[in-house]
NUKE-662017 format. One line per 10 residues: number of its first residue (from 1); their letters; for each residue y, x, z of N, C-alpha, C, O. Coordinates in Angstrom, 2 decimals. Each point is the difference from the previous one (the first is absolute). Example, Ala and Ser with C-alpha at 12.3 -4.5 7.8 and 13.67 -1.06 7.14 Angstrom:
<vexlums>
1 = AS = -5.69/13.19/7.80/1.19/-0.89/0.00/1.20/0.90/0.00/-0.02/1.04/0.66 ~ 1.07/-1.39/-1.38/1.19/0.82/0.06/1.09/-0.77/0.73/1.11/0.51/0.17
</vexlums>
This chain:
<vexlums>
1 = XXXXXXXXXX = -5.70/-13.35/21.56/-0.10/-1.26/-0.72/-0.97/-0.94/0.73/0.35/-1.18/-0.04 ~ -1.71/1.50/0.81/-0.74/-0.77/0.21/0.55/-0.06/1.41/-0.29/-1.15/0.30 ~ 0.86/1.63/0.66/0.67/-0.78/1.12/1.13/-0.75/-0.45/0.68/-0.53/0.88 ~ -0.33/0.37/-2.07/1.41/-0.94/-0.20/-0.85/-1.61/-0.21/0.14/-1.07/0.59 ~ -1.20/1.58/-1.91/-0.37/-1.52/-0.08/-1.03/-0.30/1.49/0.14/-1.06/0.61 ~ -0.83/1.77/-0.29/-0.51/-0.28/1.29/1.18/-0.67/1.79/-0.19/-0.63/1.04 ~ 1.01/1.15/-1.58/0.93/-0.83/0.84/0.62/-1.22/-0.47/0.30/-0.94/0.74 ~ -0.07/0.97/-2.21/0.00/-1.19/-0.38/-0.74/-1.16/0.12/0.37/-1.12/0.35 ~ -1.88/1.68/-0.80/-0.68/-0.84/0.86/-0.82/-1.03/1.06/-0.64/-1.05/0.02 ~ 1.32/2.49/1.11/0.15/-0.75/1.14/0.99/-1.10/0.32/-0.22/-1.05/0.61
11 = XXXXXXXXXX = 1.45/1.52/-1.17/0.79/-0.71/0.23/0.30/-1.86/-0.66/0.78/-0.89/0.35 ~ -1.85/0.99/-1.44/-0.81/-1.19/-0.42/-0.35/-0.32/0.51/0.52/-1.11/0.07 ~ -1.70/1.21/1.03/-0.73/-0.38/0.64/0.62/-0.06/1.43/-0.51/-0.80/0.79 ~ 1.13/1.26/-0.55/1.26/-0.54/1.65/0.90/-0.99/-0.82/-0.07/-0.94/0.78 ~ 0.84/0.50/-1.76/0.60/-0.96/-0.30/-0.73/-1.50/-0.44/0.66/-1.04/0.06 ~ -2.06/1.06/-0.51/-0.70/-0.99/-0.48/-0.31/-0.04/-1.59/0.16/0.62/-1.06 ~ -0.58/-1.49/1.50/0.41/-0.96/-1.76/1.15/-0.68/-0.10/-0.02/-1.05/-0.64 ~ 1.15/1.49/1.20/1.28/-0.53/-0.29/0.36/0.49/-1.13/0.63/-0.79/-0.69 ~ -0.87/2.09/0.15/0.67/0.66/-1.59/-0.91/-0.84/-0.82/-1.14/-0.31/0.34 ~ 1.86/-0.11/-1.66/-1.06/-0.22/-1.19/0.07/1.10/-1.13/0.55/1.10/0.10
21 = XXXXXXXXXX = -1.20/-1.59/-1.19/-0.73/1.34/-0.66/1.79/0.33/-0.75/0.25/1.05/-0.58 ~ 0.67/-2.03/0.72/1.49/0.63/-0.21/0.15/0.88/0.64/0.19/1.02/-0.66 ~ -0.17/-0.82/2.11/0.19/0.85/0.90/-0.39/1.43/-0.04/0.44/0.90/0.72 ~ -1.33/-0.81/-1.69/-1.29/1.34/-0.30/0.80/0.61/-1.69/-0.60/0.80/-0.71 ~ 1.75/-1.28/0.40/0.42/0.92/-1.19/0.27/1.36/-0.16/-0.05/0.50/-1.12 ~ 0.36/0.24/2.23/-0.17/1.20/-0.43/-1.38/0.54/0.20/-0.24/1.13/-0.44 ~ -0.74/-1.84/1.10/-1.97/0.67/-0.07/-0.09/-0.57/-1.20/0.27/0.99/-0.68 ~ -0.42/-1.75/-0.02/-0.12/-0.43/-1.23/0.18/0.99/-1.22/-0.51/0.30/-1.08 ~ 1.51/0.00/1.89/1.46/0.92/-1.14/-0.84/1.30/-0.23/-0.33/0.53/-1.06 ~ 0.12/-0.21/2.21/-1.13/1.51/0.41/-0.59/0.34/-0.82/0.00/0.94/-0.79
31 = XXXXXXXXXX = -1.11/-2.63/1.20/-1.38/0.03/-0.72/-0.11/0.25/-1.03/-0.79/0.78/-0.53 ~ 1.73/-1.55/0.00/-0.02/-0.08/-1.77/0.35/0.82/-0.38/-0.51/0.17/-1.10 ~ 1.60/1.03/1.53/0.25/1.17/-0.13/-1.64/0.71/-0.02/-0.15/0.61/-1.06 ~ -0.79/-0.56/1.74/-0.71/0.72/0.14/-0.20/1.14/1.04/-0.41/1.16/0.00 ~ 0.96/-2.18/1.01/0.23/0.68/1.31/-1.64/-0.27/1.28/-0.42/-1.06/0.47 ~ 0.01/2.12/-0.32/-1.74/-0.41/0.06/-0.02/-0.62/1.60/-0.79/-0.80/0.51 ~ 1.77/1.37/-0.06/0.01/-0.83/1.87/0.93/-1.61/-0.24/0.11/-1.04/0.65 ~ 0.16/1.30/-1.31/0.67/-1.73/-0.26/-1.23/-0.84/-0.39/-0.42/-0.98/0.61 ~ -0.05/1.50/-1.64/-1.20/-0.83/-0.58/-1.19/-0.04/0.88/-0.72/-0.99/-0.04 ~ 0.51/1.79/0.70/-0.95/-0.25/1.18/0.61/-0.97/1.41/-0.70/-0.58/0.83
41 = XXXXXXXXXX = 2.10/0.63/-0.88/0.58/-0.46/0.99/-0.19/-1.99/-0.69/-0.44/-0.97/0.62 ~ 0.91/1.02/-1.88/-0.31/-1.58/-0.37/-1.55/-0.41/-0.05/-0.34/-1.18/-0.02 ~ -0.60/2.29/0.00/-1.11/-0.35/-0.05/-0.26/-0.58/1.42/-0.71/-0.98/0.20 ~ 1.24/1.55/0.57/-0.72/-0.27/1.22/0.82/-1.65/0.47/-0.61/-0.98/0.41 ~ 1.87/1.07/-0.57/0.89/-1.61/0.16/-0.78/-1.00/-0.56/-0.04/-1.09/0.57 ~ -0.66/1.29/-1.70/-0.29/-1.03/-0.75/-1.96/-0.61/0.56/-0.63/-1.05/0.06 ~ 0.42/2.44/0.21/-1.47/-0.16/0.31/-0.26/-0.93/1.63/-0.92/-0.67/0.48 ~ 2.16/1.04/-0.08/-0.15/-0.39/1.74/0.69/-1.66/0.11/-0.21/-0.88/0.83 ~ 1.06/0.91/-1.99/0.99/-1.16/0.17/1.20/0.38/1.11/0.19/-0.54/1.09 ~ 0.55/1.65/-1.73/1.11/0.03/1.03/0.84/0.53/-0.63/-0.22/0.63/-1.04
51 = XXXXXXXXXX = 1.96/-0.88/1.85/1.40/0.34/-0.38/-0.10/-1.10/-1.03/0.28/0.38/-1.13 ~ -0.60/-1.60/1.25/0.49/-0.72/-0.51/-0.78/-0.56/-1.60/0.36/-0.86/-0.82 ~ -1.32/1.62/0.86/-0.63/0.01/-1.54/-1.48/-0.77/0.52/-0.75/0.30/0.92 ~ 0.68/-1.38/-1.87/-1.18/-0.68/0.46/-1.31/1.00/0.14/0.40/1.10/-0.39 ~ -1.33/-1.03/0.64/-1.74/0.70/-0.42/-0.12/-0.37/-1.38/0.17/-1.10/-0.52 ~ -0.54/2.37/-0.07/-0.41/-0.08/-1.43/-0.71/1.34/-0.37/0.44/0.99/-0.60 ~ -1.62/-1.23/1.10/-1.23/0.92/-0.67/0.23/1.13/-1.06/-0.20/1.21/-0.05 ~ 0.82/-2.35/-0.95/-0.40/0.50/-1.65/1.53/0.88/0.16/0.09/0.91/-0.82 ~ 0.87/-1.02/1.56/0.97/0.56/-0.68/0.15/1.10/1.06/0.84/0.88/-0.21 ~ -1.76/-0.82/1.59/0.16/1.17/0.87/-1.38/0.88/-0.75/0.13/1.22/0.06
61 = XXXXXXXXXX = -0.70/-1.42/-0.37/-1.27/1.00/-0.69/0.98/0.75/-1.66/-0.22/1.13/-0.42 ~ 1.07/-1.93/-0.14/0.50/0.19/-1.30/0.85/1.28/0.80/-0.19/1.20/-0.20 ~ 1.35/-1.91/1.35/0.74/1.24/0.78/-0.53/1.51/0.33/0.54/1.05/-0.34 ~ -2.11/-1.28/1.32/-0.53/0.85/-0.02/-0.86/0.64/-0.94/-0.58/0.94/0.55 ~ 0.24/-1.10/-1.87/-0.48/0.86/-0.70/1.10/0.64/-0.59/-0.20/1.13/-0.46 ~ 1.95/-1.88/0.34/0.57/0.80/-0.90/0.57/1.78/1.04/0.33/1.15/-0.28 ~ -0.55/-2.17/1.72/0.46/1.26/0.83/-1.32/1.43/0.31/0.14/1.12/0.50 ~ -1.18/-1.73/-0.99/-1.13/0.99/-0.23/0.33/0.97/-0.84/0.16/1.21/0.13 ~ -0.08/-2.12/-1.18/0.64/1.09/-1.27/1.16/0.99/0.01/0.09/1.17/-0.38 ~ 0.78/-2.06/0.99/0.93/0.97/-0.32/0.15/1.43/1.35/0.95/0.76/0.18
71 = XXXXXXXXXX = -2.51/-0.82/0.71/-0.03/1.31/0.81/-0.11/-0.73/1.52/-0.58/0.70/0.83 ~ 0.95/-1.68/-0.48/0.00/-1.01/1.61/-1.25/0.92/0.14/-0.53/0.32/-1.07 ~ 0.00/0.13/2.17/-0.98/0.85/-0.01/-1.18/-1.08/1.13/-1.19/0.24/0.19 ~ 1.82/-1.18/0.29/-1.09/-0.85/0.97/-0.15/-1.18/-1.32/-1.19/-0.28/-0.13 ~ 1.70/-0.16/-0.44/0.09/-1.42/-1.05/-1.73/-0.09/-0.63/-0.72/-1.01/-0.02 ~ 0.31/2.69/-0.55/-0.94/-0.53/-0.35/-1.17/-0.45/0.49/-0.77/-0.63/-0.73 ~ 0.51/0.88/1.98/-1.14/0.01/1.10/0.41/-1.36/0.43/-0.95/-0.74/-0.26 ~ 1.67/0.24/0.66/0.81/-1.39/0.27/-0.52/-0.87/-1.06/-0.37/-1.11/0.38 ~ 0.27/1.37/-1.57/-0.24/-0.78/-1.07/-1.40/-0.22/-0.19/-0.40/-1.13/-0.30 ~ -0.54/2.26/0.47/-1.33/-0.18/0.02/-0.32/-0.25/1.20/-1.12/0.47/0.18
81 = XXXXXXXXXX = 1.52/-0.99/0.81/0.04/-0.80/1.02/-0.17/-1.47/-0.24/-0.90/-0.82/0.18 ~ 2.26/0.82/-0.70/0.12/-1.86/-0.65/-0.77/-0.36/-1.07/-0.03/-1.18/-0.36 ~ -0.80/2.30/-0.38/-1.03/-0.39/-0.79/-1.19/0.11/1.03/-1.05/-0.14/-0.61 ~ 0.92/0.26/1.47/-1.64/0.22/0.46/0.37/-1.58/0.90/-0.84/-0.89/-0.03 ~ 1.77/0.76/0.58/0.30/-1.41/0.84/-0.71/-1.03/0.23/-0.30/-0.33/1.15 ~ -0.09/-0.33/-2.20/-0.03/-1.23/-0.53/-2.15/0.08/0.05/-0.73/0.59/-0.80 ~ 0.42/-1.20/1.73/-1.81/-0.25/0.20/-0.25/-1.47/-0.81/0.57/-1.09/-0.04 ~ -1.79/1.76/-0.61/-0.59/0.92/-0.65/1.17/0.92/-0.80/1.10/-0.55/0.10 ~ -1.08/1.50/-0.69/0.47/1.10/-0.78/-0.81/-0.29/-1.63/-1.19/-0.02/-0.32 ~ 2.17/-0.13/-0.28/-0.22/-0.53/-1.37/-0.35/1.60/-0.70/0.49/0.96/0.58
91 = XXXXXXXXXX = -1.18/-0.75/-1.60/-0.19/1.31/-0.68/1.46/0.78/-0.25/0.21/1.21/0.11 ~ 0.48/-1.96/-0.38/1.28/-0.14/-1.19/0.81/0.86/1.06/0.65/1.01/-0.25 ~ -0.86/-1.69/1.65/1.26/0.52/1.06/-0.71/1.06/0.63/0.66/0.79/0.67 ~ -1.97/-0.63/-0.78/-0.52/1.43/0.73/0.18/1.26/-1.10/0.01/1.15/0.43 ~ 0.15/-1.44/-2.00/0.07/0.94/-0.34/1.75/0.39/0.09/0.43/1.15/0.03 ~ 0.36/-2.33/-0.01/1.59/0.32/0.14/0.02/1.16/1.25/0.34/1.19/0.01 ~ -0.83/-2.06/0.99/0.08/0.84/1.25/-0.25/1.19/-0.19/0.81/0.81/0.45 ~ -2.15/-0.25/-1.24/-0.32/1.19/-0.28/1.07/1.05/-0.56/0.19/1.16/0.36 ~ 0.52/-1.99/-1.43/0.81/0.44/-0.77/1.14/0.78/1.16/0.38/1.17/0.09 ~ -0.12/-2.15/0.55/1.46/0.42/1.04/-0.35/0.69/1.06/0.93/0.61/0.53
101 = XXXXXXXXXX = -2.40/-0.48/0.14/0.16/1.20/0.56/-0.71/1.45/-0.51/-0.19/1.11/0.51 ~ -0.02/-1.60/-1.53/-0.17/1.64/-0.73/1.57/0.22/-0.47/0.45/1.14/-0.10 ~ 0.14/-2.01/-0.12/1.50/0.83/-0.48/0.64/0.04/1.43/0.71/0.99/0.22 ~ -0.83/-1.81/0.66/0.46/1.38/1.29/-0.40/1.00/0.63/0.57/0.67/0.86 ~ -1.64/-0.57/-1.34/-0.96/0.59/0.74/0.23/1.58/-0.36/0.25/0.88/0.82 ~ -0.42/-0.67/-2.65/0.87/0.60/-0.68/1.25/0.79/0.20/0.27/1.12/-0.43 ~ 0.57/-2.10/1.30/1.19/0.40/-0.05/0.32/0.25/2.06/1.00/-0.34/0.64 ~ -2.04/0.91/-0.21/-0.32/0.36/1.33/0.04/-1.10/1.45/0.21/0.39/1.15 ~ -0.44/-1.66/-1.52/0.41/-1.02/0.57/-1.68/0.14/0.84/-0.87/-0.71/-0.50 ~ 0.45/1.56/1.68/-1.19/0.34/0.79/-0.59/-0.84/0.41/-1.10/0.33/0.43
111 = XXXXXXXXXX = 1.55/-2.16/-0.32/-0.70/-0.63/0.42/-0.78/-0.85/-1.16/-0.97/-0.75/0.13 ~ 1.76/1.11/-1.39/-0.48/-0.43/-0.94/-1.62/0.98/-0.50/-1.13/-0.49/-0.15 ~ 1.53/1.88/0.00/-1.07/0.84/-0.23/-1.02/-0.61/0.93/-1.02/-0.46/-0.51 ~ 1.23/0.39/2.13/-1.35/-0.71/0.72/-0.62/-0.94/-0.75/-1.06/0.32/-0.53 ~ 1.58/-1.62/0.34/-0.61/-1.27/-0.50/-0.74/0.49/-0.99/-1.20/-0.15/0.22 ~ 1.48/0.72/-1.34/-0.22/0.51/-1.28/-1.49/0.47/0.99/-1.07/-0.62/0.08 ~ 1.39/1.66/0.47/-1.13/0.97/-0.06/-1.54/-0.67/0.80/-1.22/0.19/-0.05 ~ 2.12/-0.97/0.70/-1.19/-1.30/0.54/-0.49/-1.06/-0.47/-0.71/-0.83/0.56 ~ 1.17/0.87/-1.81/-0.68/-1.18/-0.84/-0.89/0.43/-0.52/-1.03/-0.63/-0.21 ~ 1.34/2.45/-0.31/-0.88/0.45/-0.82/-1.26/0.77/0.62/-0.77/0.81/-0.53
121 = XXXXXXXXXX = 0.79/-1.15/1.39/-0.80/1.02/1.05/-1.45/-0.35/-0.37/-0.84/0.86/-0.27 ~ 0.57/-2.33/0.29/-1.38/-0.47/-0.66/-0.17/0.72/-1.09/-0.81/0.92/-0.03 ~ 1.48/-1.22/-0.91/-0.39/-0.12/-1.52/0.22/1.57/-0.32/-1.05/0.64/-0.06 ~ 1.83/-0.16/-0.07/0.89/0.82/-0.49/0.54/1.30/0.92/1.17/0.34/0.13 ~ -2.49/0.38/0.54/0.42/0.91/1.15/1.18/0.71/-0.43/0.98/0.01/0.75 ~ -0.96/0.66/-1.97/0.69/1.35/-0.49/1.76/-0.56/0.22/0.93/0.58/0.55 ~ -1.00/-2.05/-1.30/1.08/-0.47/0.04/0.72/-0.55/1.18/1.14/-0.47/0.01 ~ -2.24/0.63/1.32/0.27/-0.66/0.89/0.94/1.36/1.13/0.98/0.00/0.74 ~ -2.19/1.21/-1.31/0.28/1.12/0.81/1.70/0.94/-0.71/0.64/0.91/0.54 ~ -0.43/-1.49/-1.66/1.19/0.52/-0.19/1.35/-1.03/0.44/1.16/0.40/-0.01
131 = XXXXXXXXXX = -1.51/-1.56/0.34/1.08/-0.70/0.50/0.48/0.42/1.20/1.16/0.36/0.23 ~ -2.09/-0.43/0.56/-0.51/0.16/1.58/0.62/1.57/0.12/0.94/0.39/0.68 ~ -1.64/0.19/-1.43/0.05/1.48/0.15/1.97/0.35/0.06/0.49/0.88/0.70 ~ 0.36/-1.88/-1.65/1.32/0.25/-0.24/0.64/-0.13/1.49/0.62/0.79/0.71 ~ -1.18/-2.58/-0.52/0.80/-0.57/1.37/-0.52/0.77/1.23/0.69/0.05/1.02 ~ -2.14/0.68/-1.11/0.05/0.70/1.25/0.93/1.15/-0.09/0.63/-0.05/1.06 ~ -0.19/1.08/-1.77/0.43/1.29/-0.03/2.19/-1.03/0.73/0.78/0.05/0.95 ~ -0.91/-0.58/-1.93/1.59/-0.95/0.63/0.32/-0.52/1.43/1.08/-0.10/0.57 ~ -2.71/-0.27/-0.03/-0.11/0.41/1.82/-0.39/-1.83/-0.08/0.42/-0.45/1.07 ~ -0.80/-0.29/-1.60/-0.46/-1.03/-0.33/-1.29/-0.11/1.22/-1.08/0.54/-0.23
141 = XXXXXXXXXX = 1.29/-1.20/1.35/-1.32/0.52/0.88/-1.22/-0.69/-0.21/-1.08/0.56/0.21 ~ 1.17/-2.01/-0.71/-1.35/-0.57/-0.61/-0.74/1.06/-1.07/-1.12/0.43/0.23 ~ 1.59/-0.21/-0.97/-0.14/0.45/-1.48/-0.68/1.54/0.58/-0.99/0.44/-0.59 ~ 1.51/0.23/1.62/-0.50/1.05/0.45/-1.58/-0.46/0.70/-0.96/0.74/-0.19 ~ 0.88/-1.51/0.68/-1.23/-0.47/0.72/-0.73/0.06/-1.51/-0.33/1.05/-0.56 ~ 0.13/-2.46/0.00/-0.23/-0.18/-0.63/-0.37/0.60/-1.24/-0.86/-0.49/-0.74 ~ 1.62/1.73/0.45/-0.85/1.77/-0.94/-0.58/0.20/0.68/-1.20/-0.16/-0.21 ~ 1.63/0.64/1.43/-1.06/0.61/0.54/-1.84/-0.65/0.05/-1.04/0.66/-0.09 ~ 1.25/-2.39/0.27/-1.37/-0.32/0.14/-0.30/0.20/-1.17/-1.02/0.68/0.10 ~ 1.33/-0.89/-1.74/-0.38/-0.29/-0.90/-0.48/1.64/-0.35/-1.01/0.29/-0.64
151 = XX = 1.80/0.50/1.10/-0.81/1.79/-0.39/-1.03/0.17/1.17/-0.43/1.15/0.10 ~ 0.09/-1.77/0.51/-0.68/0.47/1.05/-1.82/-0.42/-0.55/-0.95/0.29/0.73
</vexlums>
């Protein structure tokens, strides 16, 4: 499934913005089905402005949280990405961010456990050393450095 819409993809992006968002009825069709590589696949059209779909923030973050949910296993780290984005970082979007990479992080997404475990590294060793501790054993090579200094 994810080399079909991933070639689809591409193939968006070698044709232009010649398709409009008519052109996209069966990803639509997917999505709304609850198809989690479609919905990550419109997340990303909409966020970049491509295949034909203007840039629209609000409706590629709406794409990618629904493709979080329903299992997209990169969507949520992506998402607390697009919440940390934006300088200064508002409370509101650092704790979202928080939110989305503890639920990938959770769900074995290793670069997510890093961030996690490096935020908490100040404040919060124990919590820092079980993040870290996950993404190093997964072969995560920062995260391995990085236990190691914090047990040392």
């Amino acid at each position: 499934m994810r080399c079909r819409i991933g070639a689809f993809l591409l193939l968006l992006v070698l044709l232009g913005s010649a398709a409009g968002a008519a052109d996209h009825r069966q990803l639509f069709a997917d999505a709304g089905a609850g198809d989690p590589e479609a919905c990550y696949t419109l997340a990303h059209l909409y966020l970049a402005g491509r295949g034909g779909l203007e840039p629209d923030q609000r409706q590629g973050r709406l794409w990618l949280q629904r493709a979080a949910l329903l299992g997209q296993p990169e969507a949520p780290f992506e998402l607390a990405q697009l919440f940390l984005e934006d300088q200064p970082v508002s409370e509101q979007d650092y704790q979202h961010a928080l939110f989305w990479l503890e639920y990938g992080a959770q769900r074995s997404h290793t670069e997510a456990q890093y961030v996690l475990g490096s935020i908490h590294a100040g404040k919060q060793p124990d919590i820092a050393l079980r993040w870290l501790h996950r993404a190093a054993r997964a072969g995560h090579q920062k995260a391995q450095q990085k236990y190691t200094e914090l047990c040392a």
